[in-house]
C-alpha positions, 0 to 999 in steps of 0.5 A, a space after each residue: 500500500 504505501 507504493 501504490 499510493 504515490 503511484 497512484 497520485 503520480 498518475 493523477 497529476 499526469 492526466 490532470 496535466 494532460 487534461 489542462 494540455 488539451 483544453 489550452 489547446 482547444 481554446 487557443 484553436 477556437 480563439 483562431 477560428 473567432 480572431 482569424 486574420 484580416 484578408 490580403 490581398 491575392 495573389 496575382 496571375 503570373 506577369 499581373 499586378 494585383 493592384 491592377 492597371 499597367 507598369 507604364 500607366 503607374 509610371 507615367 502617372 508617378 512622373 505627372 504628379 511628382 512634376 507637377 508637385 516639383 512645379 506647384 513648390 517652385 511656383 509658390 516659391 517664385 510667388 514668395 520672392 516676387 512678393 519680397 522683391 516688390 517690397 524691396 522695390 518699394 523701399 528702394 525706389 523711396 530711398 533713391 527718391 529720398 537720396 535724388 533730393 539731398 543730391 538735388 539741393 547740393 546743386 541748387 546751393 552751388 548754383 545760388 551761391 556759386 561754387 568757389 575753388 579751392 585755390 580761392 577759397 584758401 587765398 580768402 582766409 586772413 590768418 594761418 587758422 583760417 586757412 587751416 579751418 577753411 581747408 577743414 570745411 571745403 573737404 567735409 563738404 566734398 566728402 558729403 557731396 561724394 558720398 551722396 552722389 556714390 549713395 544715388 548712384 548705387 540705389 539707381 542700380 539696386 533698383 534696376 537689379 531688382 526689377 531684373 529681377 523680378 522679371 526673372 520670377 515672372 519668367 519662372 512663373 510662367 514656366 513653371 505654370 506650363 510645366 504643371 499643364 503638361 504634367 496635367 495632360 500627361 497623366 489624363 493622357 496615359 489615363 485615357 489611353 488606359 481607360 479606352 480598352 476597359 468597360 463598365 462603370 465606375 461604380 457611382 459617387 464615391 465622394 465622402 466627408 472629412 473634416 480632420 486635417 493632418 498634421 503637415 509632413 516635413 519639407 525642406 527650408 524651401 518648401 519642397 519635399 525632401 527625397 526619402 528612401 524606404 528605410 523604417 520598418 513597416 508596420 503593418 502585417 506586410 512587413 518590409 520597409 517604407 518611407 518616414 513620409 509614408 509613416 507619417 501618413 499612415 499614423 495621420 490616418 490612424 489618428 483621425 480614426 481610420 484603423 481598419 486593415 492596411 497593407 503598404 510595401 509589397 516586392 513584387 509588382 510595379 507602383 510606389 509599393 515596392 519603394 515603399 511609398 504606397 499603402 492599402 487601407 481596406 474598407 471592410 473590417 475584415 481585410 480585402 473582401 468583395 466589393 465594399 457596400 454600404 458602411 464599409 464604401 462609406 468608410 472608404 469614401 470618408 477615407 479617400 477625402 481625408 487624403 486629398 483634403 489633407 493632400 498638400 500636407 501629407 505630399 499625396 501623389 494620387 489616390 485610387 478608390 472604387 474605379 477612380 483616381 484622383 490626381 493633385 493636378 486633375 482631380 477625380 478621374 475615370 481608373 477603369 484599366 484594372 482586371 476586373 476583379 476587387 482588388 485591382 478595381 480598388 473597391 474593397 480598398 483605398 490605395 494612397 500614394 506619397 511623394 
């Protein structure tokens, strides 16, 4: 008896283990089968992109917005230093004006009272210390005189720099309107030429509401957008690696309360996803299903006017929803060069493309 005790307590202590075993296991596989993970995107037939449309139509659309993004920062530019160069103008003009009559009533006394020489003016002095304090006057007065007609003279030629200049700003204005005009009809364009061999609708209104605005991306000291390389961490389930402006946008997003599934580097594929300036935000709860309806196309649609409401903050390239792309340079436009399917179409996700 006394063996047979310990055995048989051994034993017990086995099967209760091997009980609480089965039961971990039963609840982690029914905490899996409740919590499953949100849908990706599917794969794609060999030689496609699943984000649809063509390598040439996401490149000419990538180049058209970021000239035109180039061009709308050097413009702004250009506006800002024409401003400070038509104040400097001012100023300057006011000041040869102001200088114009200090030489101007140096004139009229030398005609009223007649310019004396040098030598005859000496020759006029009666005592040693005279001539000394008459030589002491003539040559302040020279001075005075100089220096005025050097200060007149090179405020004449501060004002024609600056109007120079300002011709040059206008130049470059309307350079660089003809270039965003260009970049303009480049990506309608290659958008048309994408759009002639698909068919059917674009799916209705896909206009939405959003108030919130994000907080600006940083430039640099001249208002243009810093290059940036795919160098932080990924942190949505695709892992990988994107830009600190993607980053930046993503938990813009997120902060104004759009926390469904996303998505943003991919290897494969052409676009800004392998350089990880792209992400997908999915409308359902449940990742990238069918084709968003009711609540979940809302949501998509308040999503994509959260993007371009806060495009020139956040530096957006384009956005693409529901088989539709808007683009900073022509708004919403018709994106039915996809394959047909969800996901290419982009109606069960919002697709967001950064400088």
């Amino acid at each position: 008896m006394p063996v047979v005790a310990p055995v048989r307590r051994r034993a017990a202590r086995t099967a209760a283990l091997i009980a609480a075993t089965l039961a971990l296991c039963v609840a982690i596989t029914s905490g899996a089968a409740v919590a499953a993970p949100p849908a990706a995107l599917p794969a794609a037939a060999p030689g496609q992109d699943p984000e649809g449309g063509t390598p040439s139509l996401r490149a000419q659309l990538e180049a058209a917005s970021k000239g035109w993004l180039d061009a709308k920062s050097a413009l702004a530019r250009s506006v800002e230093r024409q401003k400070q160069l038509t104040n400097q103008l001012e100023a300057t003009e006011a000041e040869l004006a102001e200088r114009s009559g200090k030489v101007g009533e140096i004139a009229e006394v030398a005609y009223r009272t007649g310019r004396l020489g040098t030598v005859s003016a000496l020759l006029n002095s009666n005592t040693p210390d005279g001539f000394l304090d008459r030589a002491a006057e003539l040559e302040v007065v020279a001075a005075k005189e100089d220096r005025a007609l050097r200060d007149l003279q090179e405020t004449r030629e501060e004002v024609n720099r600056t109007r120079t200049a300002l011709g040059g700003e206008i130049t470059e204005q309307r350079k660089q309107v003809t270039v965003m005009a260009k970049r303009k009809e480049q990506a309608e364009r290659a958008l048309e030429v994408a759009n002639a061999s698909a068919s059917g609708s674009s799916g209705g209104s896909n206009r939405g509401t959003s108030t919130a605005n994000a907080a600006p991306a940083p430039r640099n000291s001249d208002g243009s957008w810093p290059s940036e390389s795919c160098s932080v961490n990924d942190p949505t389930p695709a892992s990988g690696c994107i830009t600190p402006r993607m980053l930046h946008a993503l938990n813009q997003a997120k902060a104004a309360g759009f926390t469904r599934y996303v998505s943003c580097h991919r290897d494969g594929g052409s676009g800004e996803h392998p350089k990880g300036r792209a992400c997908d935000f999915a409308a359902q709860k449940d990742g990238f299903g069918g084709d968003a309806t009711g609540g979940d196309k809302t949501y998509g649609n308040n999503l994509a006017a959260y993007f371009i409401r806060n495009a020139d903050r956040l530096a957006v390239l384009y956005v693409i929803w529901y088989r539709q792309i808007w683009l900073p340079s022509s708004g919403w436009k018709s994106y039915s060069g996809a394959g047909g399917d969800p996901s290419s179409d982009h109606t069960n996700h919002v697709h967001l493309s950064v400088y």
